[in-house]
FITOR-645188 format. One record per atom (N, C-alpha, C, O, CB): chain; x negated, y negated, z negated; atom name. Coordinates in nm, 2 decimals, padded with zeros to 4 digits, always signed. Glycine has a CB too. Layout:
# FITOR-645188
<'A',<X,Y,Z>,'CA'>
...
# end
This chain:
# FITOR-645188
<'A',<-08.25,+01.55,-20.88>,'N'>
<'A',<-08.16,+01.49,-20.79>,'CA'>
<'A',<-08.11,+01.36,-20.86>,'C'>
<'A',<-08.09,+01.26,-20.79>,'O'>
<'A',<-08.05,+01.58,-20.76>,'CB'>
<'A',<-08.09,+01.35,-21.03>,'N'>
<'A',<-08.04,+01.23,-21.08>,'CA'>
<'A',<-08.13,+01.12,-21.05>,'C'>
<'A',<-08.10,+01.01,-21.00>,'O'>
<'A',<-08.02,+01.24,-21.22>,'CB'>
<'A',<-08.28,+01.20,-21.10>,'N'>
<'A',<-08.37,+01.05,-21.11>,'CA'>
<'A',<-08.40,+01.03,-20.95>,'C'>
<'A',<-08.51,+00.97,-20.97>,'O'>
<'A',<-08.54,+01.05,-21.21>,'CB'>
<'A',<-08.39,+01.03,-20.86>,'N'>
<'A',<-08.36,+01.00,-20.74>,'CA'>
<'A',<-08.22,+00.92,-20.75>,'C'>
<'A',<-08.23,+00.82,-20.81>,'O'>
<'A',<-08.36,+01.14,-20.65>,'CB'>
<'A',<-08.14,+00.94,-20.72>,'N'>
<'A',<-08.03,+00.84,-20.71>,'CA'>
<'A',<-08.07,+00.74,-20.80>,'C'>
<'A',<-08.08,+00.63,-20.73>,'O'>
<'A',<-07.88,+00.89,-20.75>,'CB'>
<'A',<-08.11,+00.72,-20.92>,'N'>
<'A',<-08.12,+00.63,-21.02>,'CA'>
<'A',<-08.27,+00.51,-20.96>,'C'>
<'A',<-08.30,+00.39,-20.97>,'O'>
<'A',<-08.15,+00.75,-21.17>,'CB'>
<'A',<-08.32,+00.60,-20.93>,'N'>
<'A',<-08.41,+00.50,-20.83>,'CA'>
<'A',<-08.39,+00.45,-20.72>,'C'>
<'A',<-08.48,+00.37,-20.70>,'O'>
<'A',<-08.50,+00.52,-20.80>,'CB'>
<'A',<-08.30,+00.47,-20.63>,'N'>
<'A',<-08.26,+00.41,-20.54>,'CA'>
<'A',<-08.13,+00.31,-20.58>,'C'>
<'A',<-08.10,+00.24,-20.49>,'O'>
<'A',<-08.24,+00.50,-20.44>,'CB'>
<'A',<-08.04,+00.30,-20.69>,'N'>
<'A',<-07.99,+00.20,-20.75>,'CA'>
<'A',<-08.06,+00.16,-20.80>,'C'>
<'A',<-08.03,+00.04,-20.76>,'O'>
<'A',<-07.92,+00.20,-20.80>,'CB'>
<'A',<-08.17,+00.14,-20.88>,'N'>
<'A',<-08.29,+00.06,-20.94>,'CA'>
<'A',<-08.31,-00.03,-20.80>,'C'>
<'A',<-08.29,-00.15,-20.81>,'O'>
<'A',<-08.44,+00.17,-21.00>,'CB'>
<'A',<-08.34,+00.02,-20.70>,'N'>
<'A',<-08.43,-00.06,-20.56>,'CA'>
<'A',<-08.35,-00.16,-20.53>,'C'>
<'A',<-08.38,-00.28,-20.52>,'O'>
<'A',<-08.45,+00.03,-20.41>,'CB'>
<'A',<-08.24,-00.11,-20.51>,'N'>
<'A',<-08.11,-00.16,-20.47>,'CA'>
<'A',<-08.05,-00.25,-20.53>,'C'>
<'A',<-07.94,-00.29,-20.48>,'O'>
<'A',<-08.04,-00.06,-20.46>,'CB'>
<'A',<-08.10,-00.31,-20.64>,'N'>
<'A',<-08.04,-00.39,-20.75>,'CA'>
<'A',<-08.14,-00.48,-20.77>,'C'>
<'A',<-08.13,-00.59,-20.82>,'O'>
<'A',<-08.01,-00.33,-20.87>,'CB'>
<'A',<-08.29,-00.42,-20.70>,'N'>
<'A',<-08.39,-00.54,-20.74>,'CA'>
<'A',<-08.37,-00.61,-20.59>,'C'>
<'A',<-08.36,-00.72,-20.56>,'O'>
<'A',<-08.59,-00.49,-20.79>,'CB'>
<'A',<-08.36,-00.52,-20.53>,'N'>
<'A',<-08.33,-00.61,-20.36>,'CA'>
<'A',<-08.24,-00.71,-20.37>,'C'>
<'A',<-08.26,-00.83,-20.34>,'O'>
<'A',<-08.26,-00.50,-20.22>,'CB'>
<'A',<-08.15,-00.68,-20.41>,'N'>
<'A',<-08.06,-00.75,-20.42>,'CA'>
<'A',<-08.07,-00.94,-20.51>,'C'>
<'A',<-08.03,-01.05,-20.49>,'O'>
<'A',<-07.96,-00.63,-20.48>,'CB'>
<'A',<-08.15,-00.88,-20.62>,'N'>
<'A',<-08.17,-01.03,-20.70>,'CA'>
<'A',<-08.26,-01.09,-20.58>,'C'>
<'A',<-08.24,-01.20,-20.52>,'O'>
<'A',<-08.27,-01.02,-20.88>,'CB'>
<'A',<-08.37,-01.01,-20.57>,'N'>
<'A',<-08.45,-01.06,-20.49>,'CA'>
<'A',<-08.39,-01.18,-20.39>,'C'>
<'A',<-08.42,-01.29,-20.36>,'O'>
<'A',<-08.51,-00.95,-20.41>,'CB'>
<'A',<-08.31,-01.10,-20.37>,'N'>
<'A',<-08.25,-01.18,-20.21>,'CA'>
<'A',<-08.17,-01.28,-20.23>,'C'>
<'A',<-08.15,-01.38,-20.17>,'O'>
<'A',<-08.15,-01.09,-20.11>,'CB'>
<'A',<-08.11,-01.24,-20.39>,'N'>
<'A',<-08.05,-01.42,-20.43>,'CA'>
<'A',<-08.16,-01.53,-20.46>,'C'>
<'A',<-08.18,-01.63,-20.40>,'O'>
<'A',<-07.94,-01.42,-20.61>,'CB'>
<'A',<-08.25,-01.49,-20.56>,'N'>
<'A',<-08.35,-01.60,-20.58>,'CA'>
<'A',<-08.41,-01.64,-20.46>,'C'>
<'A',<-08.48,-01.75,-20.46>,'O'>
<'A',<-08.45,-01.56,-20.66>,'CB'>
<'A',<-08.40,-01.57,-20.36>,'N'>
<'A',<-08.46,-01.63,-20.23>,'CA'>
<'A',<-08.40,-01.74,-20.18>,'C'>
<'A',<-08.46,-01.85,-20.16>,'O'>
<'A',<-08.46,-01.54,-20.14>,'CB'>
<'A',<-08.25,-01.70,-20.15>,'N'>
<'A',<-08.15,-01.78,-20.12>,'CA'>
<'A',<-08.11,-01.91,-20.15>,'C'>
<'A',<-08.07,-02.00,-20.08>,'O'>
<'A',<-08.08,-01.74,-20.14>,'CB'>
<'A',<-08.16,-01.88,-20.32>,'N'>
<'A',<-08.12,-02.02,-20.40>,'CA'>
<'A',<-08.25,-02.11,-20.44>,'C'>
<'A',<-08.25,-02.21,-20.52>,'O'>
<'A',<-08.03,-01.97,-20.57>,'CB'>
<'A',<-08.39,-02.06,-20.36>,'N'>
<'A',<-08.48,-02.12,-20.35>,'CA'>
<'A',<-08.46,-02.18,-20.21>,'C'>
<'A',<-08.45,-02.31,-20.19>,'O'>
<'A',<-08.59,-02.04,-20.38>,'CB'>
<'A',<-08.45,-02.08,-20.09>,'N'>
<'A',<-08.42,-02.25,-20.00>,'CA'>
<'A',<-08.35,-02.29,-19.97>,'C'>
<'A',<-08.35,-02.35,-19.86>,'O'>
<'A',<-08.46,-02.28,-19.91>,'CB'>
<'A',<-08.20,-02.26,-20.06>,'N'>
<'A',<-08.11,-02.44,-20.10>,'CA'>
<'A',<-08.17,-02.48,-20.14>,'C'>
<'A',<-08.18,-02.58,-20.08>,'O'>
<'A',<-08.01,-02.49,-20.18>,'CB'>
<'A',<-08.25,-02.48,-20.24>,'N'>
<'A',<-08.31,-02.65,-20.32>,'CA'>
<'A',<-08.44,-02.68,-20.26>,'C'>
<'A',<-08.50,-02.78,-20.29>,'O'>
<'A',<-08.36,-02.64,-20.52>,'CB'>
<'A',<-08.48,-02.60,-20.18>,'N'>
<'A',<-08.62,-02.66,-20.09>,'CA'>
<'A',<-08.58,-02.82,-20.02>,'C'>
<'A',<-08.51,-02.83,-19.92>,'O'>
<'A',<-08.65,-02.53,-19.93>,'CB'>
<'A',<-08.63,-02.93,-20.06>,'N'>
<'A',<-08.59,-03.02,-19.98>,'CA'>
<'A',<-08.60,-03.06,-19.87>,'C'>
<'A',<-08.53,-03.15,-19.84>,'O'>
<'A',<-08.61,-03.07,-20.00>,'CB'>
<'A',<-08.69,-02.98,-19.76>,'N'>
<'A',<-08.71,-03.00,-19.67>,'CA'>
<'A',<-08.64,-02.92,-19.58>,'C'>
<'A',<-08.67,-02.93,-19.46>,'O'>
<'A',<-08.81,-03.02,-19.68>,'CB'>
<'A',<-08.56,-02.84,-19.60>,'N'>
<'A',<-08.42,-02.77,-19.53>,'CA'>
<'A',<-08.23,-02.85,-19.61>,'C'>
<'A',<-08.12,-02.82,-19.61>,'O'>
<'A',<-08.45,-02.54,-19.60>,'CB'>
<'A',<-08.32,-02.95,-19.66>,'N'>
<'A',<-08.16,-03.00,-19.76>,'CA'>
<'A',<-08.14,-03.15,-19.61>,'C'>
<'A',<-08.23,-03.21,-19.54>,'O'>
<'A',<-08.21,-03.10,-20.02>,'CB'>
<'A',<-08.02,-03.16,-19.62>,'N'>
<'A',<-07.94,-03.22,-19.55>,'CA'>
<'A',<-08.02,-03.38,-19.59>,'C'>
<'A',<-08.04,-03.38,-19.71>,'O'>
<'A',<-07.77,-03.17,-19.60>,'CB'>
<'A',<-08.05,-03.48,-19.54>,'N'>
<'A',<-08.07,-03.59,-19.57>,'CA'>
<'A',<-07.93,-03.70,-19.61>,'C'>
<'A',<-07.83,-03.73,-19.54>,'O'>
<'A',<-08.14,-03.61,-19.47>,'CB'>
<'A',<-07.94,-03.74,-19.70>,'N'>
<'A',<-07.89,-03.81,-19.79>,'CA'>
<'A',<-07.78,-04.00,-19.74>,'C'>
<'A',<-07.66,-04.03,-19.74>,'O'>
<'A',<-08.04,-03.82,-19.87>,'CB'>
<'A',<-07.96,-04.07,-19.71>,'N'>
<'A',<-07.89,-04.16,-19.61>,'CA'>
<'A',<-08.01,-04.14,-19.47>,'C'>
<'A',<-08.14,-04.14,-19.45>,'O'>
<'A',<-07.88,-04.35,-19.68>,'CB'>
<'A',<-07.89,-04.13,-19.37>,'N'>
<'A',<-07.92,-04.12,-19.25>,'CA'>
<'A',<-07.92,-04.25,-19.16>,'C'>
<'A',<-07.81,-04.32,-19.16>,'O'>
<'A',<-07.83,-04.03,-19.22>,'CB'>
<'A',<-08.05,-04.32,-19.04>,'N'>
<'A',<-08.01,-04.47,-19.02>,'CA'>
<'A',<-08.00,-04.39,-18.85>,'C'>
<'A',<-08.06,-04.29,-18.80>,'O'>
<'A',<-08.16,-04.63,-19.08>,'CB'>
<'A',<-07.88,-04.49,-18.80>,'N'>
<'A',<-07.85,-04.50,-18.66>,'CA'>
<'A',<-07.98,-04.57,-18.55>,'C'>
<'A',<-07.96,-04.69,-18.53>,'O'>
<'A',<-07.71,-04.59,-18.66>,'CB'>
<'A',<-08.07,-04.53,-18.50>,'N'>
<'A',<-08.14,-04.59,-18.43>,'CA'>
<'A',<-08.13,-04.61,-18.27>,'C'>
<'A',<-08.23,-04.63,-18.21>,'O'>
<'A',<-08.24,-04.54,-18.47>,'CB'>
<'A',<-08.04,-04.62,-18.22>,'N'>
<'A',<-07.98,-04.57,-18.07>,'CA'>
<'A',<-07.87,-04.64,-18.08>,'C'>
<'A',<-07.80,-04.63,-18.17>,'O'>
<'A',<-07.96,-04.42,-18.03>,'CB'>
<'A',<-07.84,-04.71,-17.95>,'N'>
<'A',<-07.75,-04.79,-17.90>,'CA'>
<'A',<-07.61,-04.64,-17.80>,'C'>
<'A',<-07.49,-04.62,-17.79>,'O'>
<'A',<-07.86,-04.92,-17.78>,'CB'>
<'A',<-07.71,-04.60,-17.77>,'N'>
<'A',<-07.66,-04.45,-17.67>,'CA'>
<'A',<-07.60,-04.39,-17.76>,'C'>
<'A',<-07.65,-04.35,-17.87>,'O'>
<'A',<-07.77,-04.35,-17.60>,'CB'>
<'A',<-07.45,-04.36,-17.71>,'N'>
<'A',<-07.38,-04.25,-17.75>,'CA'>
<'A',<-07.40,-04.13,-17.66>,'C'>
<'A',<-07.37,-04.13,-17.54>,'O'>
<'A',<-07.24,-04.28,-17.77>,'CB'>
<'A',<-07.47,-04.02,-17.76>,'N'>
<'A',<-07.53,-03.92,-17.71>,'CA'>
<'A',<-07.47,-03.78,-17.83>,'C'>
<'A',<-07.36,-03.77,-17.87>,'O'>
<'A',<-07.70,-03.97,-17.70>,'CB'>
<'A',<-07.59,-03.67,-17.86>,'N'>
<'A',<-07.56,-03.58,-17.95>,'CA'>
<'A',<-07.66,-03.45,-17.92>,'C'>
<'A',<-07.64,-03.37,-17.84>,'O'>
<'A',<-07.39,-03.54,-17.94>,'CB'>
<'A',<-07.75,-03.46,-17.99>,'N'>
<'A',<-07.82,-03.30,-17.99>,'CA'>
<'A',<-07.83,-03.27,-18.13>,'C'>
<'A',<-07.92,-03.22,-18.18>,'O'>
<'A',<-07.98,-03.27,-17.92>,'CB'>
<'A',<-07.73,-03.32,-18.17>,'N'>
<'A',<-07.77,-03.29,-18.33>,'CA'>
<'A',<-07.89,-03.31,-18.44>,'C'>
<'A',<-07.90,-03.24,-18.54>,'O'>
<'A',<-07.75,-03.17,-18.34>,'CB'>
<'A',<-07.96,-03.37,-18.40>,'N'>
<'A',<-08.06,-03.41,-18.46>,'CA'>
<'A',<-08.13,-03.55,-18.46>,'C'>
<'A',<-08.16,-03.62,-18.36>,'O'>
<'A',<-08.12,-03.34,-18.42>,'CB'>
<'A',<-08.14,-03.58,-18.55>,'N'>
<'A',<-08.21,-03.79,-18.62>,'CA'>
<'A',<-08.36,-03.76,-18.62>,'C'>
<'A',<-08.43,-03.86,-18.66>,'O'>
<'A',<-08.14,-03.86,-18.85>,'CB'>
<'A',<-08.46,-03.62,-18.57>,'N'>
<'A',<-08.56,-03.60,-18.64>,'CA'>
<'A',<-08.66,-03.62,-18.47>,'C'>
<'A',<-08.78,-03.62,-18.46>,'O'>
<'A',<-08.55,-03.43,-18.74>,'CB'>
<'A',<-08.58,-03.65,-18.37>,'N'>
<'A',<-08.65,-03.65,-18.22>,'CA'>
<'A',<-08.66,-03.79,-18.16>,'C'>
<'A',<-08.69,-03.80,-18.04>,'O'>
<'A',<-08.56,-03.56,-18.12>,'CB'>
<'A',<-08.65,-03.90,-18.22>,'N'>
<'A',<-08.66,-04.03,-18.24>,'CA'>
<'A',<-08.52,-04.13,-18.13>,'C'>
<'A',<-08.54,-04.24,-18.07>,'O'>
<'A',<-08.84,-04.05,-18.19>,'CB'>
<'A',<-08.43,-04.05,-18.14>,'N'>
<'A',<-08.27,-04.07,-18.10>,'CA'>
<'A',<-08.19,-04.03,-18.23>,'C'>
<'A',<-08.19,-03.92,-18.28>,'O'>
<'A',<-08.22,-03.98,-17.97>,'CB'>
<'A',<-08.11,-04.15,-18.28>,'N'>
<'A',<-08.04,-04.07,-18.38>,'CA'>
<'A',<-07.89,-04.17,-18.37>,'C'>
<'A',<-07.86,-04.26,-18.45>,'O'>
<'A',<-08.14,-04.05,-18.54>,'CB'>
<'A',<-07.83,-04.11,-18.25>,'N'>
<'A',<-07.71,-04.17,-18.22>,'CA'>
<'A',<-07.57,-04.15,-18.37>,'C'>
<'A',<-07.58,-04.06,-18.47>,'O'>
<'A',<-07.66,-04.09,-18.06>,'CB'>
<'A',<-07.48,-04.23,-18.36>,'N'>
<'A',<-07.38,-04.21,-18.45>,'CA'>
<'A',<-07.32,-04.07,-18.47>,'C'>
<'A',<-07.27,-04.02,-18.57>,'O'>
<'A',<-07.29,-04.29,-18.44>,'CB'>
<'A',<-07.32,-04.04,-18.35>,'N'>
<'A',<-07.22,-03.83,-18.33>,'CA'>
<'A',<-07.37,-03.81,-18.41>,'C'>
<'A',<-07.36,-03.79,-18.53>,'O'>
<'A',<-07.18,-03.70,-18.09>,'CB'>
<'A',<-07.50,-03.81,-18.36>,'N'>
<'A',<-07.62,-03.73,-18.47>,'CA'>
<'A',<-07.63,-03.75,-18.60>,'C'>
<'A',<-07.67,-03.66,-18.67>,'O'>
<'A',<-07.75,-03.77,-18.44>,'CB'>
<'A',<-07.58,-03.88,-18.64>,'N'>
<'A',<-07.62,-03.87,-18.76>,'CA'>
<'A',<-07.52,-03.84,-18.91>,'C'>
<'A',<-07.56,-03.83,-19.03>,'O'>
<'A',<-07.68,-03.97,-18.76>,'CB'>
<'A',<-07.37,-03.81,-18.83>,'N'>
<'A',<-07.26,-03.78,-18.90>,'CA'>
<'A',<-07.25,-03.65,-18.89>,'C'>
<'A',<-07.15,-03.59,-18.94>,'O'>
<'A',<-07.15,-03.86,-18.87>,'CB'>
<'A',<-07.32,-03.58,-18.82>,'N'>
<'A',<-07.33,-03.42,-18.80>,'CA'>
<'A',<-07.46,-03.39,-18.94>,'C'>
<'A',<-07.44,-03.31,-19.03>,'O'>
<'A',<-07.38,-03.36,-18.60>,'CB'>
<'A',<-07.59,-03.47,-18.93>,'N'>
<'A',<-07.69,-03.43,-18.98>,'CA'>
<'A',<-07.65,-03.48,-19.14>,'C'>
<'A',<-07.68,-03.40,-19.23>,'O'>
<'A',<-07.82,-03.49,-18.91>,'CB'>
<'A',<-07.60,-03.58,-19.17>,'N'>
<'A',<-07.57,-03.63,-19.34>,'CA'>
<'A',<-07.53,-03.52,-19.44>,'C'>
<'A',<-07.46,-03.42,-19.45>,'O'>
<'A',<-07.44,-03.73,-19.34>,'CB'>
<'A',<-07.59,-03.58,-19.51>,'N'>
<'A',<-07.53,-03.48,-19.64>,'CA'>
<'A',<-07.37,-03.49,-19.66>,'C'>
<'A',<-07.30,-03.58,-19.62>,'O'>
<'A',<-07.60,-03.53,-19.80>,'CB'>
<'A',<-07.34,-03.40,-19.72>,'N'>
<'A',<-07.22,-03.44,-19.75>,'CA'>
<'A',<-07.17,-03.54,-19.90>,'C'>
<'A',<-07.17,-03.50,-20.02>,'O'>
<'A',<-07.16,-03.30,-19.76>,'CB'>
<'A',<-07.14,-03.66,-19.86>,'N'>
<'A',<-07.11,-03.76,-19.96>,'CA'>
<'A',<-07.21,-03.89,-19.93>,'C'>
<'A',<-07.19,-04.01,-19.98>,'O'>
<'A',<-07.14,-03.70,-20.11>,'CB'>
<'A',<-07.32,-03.85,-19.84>,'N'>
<'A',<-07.43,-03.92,-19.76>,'CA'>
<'A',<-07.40,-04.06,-19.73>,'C'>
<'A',<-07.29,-04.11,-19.78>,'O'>
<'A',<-07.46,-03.84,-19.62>,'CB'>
<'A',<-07.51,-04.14,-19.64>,'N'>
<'A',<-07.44,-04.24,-19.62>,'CA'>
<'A',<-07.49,-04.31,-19.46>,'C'>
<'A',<-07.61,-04.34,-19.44>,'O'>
<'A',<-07.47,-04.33,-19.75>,'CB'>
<'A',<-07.45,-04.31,-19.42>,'N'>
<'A',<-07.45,-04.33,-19.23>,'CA'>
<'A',<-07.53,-04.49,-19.21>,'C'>
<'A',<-07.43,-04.55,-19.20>,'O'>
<'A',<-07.24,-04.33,-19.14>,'CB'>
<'A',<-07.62,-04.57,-19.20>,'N'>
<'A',<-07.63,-04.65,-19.17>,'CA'>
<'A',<-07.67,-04.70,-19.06>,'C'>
<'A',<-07.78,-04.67,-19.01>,'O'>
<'A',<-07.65,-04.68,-19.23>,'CB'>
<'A',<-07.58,-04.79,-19.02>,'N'>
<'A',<-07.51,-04.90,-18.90>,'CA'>
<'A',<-07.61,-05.02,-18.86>,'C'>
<'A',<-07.58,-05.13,-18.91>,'O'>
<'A',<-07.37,-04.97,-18.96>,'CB'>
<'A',<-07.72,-05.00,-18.79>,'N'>
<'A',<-07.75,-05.17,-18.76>,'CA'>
<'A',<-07.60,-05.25,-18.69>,'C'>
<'A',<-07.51,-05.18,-18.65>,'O'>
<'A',<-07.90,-05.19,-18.62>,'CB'>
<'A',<-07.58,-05.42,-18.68>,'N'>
<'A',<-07.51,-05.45,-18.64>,'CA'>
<'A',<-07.55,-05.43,-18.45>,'C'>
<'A',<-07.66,-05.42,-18.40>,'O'>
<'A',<-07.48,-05.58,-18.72>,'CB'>
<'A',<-07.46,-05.42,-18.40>,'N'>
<'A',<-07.48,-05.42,-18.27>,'CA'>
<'A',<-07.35,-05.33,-18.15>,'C'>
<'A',<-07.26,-05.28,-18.21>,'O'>
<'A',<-07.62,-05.35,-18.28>,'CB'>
<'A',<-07.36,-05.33,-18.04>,'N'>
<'A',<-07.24,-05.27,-18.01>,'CA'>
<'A',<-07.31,-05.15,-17.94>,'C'>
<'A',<-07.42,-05.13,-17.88>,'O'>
<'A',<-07.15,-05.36,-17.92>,'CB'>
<'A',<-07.17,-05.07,-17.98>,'N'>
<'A',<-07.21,-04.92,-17.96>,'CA'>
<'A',<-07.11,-04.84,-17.86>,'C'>
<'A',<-07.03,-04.76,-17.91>,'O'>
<'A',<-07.21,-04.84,-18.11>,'CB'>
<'A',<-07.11,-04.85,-17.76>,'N'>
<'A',<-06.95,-04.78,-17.68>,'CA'>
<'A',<-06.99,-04.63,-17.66>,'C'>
<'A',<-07.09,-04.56,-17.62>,'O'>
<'A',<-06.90,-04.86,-17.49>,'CB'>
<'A',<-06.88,-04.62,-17.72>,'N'>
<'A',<-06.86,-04.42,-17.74>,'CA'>
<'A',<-06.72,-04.41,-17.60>,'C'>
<'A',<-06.62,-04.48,-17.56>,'O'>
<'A',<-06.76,-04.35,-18.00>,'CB'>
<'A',<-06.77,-04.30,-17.58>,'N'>
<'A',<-06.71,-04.24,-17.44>,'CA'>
<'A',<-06.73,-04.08,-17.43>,'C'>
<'A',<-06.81,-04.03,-17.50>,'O'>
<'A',<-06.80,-04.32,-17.30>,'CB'>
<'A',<-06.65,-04.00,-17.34>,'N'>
<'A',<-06.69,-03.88,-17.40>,'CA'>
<'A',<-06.61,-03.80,-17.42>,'C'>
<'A',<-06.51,-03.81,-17.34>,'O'>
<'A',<-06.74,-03.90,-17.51>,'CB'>
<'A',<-06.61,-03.68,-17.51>,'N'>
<'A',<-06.56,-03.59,-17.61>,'CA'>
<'A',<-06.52,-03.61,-17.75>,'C'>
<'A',<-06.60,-03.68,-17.80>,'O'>
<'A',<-06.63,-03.51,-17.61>,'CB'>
<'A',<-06.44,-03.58,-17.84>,'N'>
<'A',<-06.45,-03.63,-17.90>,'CA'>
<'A',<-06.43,-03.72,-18.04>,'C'>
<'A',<-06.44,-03.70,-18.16>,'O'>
<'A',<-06.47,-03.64,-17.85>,'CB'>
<'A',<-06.37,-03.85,-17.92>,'N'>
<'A',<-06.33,-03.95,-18.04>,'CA'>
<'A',<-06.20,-03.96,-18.11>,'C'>
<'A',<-06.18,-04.05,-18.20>,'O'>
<'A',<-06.34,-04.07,-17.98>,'CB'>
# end
């Protein structure tokens, strides 16, 4: 009965790393990591959360940035209307 319990904490402990190194492999996967600098391509204030569908309004791309990231602005006018501001 011991070595039974003792192997199912054994399992239970490798599951467990398992599941961190998993975890902490795709944080550092770059291609699930937050982008860094993000560019505004859209005049339209819009929002589906995403810069990757070839709209990447200002609400998109301050949701998608990394944190510390950097948002960039062509000059131009942008009227936001909405929810929101």
């Amino acid at each position: 009965m011991r070595s039974g319990v003792l192997r199912i904490a054994a399992t239970a402990v490798a599951l467990g790393c398992a599941l961190a190194v998993a975890a902490f492999v795709v944080r550092l996967d770059p291609a699930n990591a937050a982008p860094g600098i993000v560019t505004v391509d859209t005049f339209t204030d819009s929002f589906d959360g995403s810069c990757n569908d070839g709209d990447c309004s200002i609400r998109d791309a301050v949701a998608v940035v990394a944190t510390g990231g950097k948002v960039r602005i062509q000059a131009g006018y942008y009227p936001l209307g909405g929810t929101g501001i």
